[in-house]
Biopython code that builds the backbone (N, CA, C, O; Angstrom):
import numpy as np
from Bio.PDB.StructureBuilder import StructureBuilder

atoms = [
    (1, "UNK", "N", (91.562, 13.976, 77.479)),
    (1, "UNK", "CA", (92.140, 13.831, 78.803)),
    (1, "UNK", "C", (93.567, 14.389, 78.794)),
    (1, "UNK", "O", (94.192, 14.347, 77.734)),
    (2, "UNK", "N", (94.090, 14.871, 79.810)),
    (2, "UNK", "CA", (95.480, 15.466, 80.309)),
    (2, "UNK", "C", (96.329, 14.300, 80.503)),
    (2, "UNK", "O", (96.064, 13.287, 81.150)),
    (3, "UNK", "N", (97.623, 14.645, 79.712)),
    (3, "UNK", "CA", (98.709, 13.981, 80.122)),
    (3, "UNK", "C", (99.536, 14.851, 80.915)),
    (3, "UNK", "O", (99.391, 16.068, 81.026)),
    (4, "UNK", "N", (100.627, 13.958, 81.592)),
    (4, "UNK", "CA", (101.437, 14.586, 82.263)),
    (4, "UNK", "C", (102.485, 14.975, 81.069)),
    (4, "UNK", "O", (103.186, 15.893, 81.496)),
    (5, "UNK", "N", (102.894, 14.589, 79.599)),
    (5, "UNK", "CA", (103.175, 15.272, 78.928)),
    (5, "UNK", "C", (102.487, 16.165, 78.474)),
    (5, "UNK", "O", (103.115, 17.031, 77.865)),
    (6, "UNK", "N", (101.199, 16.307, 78.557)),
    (6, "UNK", "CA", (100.936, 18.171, 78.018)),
    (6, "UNK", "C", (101.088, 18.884, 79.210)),
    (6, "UNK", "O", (101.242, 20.081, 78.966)),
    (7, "UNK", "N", (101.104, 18.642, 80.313)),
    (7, "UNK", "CA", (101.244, 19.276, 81.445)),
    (7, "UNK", "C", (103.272, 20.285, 81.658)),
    (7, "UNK", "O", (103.589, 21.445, 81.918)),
    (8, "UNK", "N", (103.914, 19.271, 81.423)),
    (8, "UNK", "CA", (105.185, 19.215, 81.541)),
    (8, "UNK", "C", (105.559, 19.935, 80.118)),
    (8, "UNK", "O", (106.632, 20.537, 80.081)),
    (9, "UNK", "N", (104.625, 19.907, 78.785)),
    (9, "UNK", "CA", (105.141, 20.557, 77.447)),
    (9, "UNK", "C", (104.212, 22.391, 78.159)),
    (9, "UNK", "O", (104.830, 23.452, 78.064)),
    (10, "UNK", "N", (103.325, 22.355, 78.542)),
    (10, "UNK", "CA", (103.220, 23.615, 79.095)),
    (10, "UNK", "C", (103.425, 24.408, 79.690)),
    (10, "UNK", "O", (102.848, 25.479, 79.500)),
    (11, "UNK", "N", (104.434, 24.228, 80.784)),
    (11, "UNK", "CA", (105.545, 24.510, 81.627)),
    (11, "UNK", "C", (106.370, 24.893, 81.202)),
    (11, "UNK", "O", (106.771, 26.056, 81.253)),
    (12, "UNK", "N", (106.949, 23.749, 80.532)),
    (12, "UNK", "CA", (108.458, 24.178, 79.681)),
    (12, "UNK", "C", (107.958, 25.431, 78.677)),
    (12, "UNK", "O", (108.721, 26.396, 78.634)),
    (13, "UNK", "N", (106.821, 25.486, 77.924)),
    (13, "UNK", "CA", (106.758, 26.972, 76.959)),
    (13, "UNK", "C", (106.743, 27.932, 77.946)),
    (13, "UNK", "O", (107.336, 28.932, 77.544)),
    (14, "UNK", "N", (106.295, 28.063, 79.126)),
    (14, "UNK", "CA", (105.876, 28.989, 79.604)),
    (14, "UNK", "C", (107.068, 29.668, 80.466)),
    (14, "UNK", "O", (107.370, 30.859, 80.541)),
    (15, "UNK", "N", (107.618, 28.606, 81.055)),
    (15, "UNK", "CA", (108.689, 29.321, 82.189)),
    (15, "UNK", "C", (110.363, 28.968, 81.558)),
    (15, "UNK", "O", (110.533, 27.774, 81.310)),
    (16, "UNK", "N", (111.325, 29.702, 81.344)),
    (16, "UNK", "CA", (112.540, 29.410, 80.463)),
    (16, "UNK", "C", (113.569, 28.463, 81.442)),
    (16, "UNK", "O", (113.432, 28.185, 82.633)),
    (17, "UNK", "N", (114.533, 28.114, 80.593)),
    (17, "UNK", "CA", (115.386, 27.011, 80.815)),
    (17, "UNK", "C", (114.752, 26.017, 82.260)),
    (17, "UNK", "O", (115.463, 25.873, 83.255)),
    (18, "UNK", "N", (113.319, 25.386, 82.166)),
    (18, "UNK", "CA", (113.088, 24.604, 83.389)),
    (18, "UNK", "C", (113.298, 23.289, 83.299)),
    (18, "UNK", "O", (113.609, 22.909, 82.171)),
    (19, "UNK", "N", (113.208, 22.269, 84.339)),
    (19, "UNK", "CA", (113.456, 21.089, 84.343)),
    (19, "UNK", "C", (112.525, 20.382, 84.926)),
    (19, "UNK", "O", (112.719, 19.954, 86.063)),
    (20, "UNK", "N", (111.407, 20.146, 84.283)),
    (20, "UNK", "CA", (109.920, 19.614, 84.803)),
    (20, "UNK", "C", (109.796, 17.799, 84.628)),
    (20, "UNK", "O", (110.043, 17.182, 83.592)),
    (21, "UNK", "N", (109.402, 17.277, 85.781)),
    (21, "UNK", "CA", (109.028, 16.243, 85.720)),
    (21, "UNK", "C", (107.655, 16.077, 86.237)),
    (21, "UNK", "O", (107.280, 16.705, 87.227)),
    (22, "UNK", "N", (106.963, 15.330, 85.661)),
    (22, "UNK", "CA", (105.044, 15.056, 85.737)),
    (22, "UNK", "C", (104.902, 13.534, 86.047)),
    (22, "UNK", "O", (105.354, 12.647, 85.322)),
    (23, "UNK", "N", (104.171, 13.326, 87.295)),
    (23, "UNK", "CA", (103.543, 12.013, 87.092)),
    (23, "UNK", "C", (102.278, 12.270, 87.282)),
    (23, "UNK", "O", (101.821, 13.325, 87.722)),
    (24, "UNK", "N", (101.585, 11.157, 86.904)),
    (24, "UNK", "CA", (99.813, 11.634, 87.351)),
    (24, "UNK", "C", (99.283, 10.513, 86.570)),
    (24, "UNK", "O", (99.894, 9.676, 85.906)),
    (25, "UNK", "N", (97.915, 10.672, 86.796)),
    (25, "UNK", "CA", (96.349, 9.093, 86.553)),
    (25, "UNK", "C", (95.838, 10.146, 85.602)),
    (25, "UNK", "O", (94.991, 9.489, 84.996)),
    (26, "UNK", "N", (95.805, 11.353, 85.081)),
    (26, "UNK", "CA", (95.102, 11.903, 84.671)),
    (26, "UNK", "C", (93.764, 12.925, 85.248)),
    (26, "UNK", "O", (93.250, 13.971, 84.853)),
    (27, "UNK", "N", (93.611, 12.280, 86.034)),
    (27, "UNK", "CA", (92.951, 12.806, 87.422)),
    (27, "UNK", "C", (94.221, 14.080, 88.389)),
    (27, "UNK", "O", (94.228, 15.307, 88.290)),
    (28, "UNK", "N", (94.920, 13.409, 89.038)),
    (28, "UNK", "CA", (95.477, 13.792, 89.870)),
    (28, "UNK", "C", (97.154, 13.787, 89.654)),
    (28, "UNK", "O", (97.558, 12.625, 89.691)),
    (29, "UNK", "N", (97.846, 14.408, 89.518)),
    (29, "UNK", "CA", (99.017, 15.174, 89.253)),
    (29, "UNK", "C", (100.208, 16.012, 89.873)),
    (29, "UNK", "O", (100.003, 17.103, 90.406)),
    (30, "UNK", "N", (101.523, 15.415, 89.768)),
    (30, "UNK", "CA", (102.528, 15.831, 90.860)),
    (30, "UNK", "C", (103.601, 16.340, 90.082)),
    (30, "UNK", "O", (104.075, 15.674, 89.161)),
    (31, "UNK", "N", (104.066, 17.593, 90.411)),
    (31, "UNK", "CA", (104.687, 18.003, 89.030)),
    (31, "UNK", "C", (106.283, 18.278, 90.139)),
    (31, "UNK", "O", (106.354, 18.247, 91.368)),
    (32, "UNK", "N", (107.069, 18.461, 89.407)),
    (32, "UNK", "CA", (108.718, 19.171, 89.983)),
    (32, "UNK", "C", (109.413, 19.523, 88.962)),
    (32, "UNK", "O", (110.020, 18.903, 88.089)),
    (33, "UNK", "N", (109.114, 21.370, 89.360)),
    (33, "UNK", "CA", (110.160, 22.337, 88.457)),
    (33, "UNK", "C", (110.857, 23.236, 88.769)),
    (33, "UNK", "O", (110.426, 24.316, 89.173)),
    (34, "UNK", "N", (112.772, 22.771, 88.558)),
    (34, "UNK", "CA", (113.243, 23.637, 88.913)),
    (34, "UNK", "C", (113.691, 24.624, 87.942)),
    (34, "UNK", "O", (113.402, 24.329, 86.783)),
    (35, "UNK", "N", (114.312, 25.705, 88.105)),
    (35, "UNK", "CA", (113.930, 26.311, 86.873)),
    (35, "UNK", "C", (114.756, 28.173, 87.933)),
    (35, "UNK", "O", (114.314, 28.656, 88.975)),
    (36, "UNK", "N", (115.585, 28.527, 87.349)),
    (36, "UNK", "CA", (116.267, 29.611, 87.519)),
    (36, "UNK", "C", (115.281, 30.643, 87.272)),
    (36, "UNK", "O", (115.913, 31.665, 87.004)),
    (37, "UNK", "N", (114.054, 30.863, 87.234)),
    (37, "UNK", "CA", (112.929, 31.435, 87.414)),
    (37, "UNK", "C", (112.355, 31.917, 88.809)),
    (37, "UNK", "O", (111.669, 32.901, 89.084)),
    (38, "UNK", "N", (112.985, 30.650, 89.792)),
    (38, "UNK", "CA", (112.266, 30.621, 90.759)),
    (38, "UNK", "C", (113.331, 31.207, 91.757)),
    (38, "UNK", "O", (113.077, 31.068, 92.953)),
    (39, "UNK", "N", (114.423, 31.808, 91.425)),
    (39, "UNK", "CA", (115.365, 32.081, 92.106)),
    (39, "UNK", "C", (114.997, 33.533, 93.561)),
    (39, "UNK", "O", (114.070, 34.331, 93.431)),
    (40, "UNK", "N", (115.712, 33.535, 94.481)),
    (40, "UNK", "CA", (114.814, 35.196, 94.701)),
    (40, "UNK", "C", (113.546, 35.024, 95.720)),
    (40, "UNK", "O", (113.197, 35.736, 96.662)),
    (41, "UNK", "N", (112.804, 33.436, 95.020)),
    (41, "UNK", "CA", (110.880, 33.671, 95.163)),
    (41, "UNK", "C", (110.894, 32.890, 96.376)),
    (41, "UNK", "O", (111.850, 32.156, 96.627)),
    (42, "UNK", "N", (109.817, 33.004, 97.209)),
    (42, "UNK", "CA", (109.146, 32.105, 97.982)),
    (42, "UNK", "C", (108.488, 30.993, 97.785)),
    (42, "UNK", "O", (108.041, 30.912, 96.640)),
    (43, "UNK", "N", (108.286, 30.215, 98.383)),
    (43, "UNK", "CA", (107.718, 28.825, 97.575)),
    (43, "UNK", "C", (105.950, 29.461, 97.261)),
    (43, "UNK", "O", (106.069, 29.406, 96.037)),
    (44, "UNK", "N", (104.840, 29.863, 97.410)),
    (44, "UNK", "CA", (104.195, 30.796, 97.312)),
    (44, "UNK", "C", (104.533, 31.004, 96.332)),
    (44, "UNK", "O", (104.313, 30.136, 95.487)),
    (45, "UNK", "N", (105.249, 32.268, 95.910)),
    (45, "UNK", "CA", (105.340, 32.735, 94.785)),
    (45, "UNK", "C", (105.624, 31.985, 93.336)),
    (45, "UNK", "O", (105.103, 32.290, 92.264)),
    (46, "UNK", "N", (106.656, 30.844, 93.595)),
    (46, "UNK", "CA", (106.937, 29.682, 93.247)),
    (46, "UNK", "C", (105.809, 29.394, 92.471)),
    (46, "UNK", "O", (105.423, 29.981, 91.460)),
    (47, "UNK", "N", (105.467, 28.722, 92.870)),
    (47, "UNK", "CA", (103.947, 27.831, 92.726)),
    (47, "UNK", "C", (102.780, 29.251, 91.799)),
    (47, "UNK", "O", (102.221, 29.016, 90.728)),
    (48, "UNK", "N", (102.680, 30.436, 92.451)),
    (48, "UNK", "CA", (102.217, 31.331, 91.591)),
    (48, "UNK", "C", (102.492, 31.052, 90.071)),
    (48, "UNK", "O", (101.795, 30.700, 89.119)),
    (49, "UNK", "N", (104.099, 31.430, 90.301)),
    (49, "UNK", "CA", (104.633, 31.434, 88.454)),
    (49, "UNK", "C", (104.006, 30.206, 87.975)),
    (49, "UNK", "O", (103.742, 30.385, 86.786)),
    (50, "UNK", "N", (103.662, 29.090, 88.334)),
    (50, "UNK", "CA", (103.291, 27.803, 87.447)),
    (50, "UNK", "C", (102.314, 27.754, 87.159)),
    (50, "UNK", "O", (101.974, 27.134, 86.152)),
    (51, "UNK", "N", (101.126, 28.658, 88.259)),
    (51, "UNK", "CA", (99.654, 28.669, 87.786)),
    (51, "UNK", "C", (99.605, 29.250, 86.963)),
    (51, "UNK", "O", (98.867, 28.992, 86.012)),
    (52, "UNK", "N", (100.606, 30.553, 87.048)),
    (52, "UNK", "CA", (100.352, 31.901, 86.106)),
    (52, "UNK", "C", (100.462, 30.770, 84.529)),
    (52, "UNK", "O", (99.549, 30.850, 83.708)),
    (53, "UNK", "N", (101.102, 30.241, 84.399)),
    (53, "UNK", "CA", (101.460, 29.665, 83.161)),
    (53, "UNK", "C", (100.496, 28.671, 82.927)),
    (53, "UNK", "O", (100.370, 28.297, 81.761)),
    (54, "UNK", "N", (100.031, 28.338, 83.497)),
    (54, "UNK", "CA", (98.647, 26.524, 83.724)),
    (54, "UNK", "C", (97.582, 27.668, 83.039)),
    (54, "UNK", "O", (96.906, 27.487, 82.026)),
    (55, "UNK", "N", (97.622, 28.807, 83.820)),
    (55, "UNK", "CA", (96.298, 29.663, 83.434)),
    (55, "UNK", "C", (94.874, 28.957, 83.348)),
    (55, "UNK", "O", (94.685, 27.986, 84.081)),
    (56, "UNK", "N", (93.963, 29.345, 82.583)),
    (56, "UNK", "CA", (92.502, 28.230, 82.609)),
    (56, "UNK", "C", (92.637, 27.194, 82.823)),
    (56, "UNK", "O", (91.969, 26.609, 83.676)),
    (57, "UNK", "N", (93.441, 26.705, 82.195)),
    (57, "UNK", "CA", (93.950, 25.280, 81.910)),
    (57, "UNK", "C", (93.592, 24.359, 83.518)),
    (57, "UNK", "O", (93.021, 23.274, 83.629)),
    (58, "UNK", "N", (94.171, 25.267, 84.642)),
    (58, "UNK", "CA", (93.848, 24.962, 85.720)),
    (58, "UNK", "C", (92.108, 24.580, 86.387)),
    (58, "UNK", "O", (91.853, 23.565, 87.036)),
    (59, "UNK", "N", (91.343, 25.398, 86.114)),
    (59, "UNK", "CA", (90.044, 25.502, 86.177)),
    (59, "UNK", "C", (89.674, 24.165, 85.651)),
    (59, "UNK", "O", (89.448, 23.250, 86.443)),
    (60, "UNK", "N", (89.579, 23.946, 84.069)),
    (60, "UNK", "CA", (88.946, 23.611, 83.116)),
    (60, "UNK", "C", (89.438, 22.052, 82.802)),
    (60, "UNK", "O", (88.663, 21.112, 82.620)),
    (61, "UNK", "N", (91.008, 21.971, 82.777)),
    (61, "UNK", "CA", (91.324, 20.424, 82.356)),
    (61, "UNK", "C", (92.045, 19.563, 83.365)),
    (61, "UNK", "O", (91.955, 18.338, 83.280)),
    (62, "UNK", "N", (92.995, 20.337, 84.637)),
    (62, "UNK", "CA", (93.870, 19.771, 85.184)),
    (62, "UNK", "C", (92.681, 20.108, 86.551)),
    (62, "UNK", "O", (92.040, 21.138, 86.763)),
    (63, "UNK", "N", (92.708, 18.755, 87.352)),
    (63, "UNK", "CA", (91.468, 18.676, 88.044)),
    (63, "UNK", "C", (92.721, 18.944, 89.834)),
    (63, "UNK", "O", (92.613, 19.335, 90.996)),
    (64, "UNK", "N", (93.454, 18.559, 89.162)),
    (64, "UNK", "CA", (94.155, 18.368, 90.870)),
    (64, "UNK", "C", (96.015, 18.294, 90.341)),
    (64, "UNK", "O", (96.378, 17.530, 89.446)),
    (65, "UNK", "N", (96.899, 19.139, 91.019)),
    (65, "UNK", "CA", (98.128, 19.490, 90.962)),
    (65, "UNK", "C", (98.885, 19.553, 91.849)),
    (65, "UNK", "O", (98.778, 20.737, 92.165)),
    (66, "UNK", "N", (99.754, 19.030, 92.646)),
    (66, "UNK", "CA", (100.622, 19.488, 93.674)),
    (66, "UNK", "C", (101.765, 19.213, 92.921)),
    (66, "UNK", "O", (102.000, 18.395, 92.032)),
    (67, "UNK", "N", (102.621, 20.340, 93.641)),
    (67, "UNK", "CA", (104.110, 20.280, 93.189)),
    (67, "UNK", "C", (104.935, 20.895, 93.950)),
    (67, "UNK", "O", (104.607, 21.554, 94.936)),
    (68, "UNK", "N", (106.285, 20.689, 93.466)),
    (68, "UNK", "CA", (107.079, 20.694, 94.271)),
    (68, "UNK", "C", (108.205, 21.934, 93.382)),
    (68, "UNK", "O", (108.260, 21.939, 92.152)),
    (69, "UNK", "N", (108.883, 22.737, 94.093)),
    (69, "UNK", "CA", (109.233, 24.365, 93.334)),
    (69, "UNK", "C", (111.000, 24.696, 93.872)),
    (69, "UNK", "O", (111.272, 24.968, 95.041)),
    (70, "UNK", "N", (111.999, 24.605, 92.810)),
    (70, "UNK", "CA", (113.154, 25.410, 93.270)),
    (70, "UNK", "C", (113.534, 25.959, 92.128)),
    (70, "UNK", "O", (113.226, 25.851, 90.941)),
    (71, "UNK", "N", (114.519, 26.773, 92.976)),
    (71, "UNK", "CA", (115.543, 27.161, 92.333)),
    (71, "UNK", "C", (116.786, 25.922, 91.617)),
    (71, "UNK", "O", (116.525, 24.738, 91.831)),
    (72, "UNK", "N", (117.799, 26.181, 90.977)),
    (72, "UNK", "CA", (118.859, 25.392, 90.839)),
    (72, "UNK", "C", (119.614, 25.382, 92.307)),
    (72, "UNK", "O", (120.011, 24.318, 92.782)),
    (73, "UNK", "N", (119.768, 26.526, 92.929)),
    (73, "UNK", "CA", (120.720, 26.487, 93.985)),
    (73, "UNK", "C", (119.777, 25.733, 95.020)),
    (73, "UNK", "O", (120.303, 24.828, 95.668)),
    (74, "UNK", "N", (118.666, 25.970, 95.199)),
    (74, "UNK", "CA", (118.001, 25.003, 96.118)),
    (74, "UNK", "C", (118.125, 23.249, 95.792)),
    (74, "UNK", "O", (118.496, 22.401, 96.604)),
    (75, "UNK", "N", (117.755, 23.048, 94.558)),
    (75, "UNK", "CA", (117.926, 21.773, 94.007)),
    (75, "UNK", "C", (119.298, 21.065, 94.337)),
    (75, "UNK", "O", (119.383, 19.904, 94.737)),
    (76, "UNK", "N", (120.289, 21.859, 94.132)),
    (76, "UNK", "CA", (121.656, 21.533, 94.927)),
    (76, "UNK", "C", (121.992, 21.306, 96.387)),
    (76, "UNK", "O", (122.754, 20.590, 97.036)),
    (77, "UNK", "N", (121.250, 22.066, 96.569)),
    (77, "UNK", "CA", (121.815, 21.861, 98.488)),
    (77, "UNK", "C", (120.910, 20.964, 99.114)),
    (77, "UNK", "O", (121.110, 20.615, 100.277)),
    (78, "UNK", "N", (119.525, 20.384, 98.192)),
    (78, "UNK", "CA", (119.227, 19.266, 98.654)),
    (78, "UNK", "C", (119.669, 18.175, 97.902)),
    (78, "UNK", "O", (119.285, 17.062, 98.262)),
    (79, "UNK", "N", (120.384, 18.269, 96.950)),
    (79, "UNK", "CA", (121.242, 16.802, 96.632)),
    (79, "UNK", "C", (122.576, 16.552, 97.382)),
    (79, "UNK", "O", (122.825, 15.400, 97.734)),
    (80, "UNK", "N", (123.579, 17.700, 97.689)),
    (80, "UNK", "CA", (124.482, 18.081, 98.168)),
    (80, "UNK", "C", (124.727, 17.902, 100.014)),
    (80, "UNK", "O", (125.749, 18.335, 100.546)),
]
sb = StructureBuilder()
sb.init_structure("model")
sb.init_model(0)
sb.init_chain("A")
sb.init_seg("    ")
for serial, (resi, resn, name, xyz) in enumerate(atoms, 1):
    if name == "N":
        sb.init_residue(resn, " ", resi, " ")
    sb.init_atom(name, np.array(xyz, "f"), 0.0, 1.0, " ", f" {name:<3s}", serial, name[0])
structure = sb.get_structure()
C-alpha cells in the first residue's frame, strides 16, 4: 500500500528544491508542492510536472490525487 511518505519521497526526487506536504487513507490523497519549478507555469501545467514525475505510479498504485501547485512567489502572496 501507498504512503503519503512514498508519495511526498517521489516528488521530492523528481522535481528540485520542492516543499511537499501529503495527507491521505491510502486510498485517496492530497498533496501541496511548492517548488521554484513551477514558476512561469499554469496551474495545468503545474500539476503536469507532478504527473510527469508520479509517472505509472499514477495508473498502477496511487488510486486518487488532488493537489494543490505554486510557485514560491505565489505561496507568498497567499500568506502575505
Amino acid at each position: 500500500m501507498v504512503t503519503p511518505e512514498d508519495i511526498k519521497g517521489w516528488i521530492e526526487q523528481g522535481i528540485d528544491d520542492c516543499t511537499v506536504e501529503i495527507e491521505g487513507d491510502g486510498q485517496h490523497f492530497y498533496a501541496t508542492v511548492i517548488s521554484p519549478a513551477f514558476s512561469g507555469k499554469n496551474r495545468v501545467q503545474q500539476h503536469q510536472l507532478v504527473y510527469q514525475v508520479l509517472g505509472d505510479r499514477m495508473k498502477e498504485q496511487i488510486h486518487a490525487l488532488s493537489m494543490q501547485t505554486m510557485s514560491p512567489e505565489e505561496h507568498a502572496a497567499r500568506a502575505g
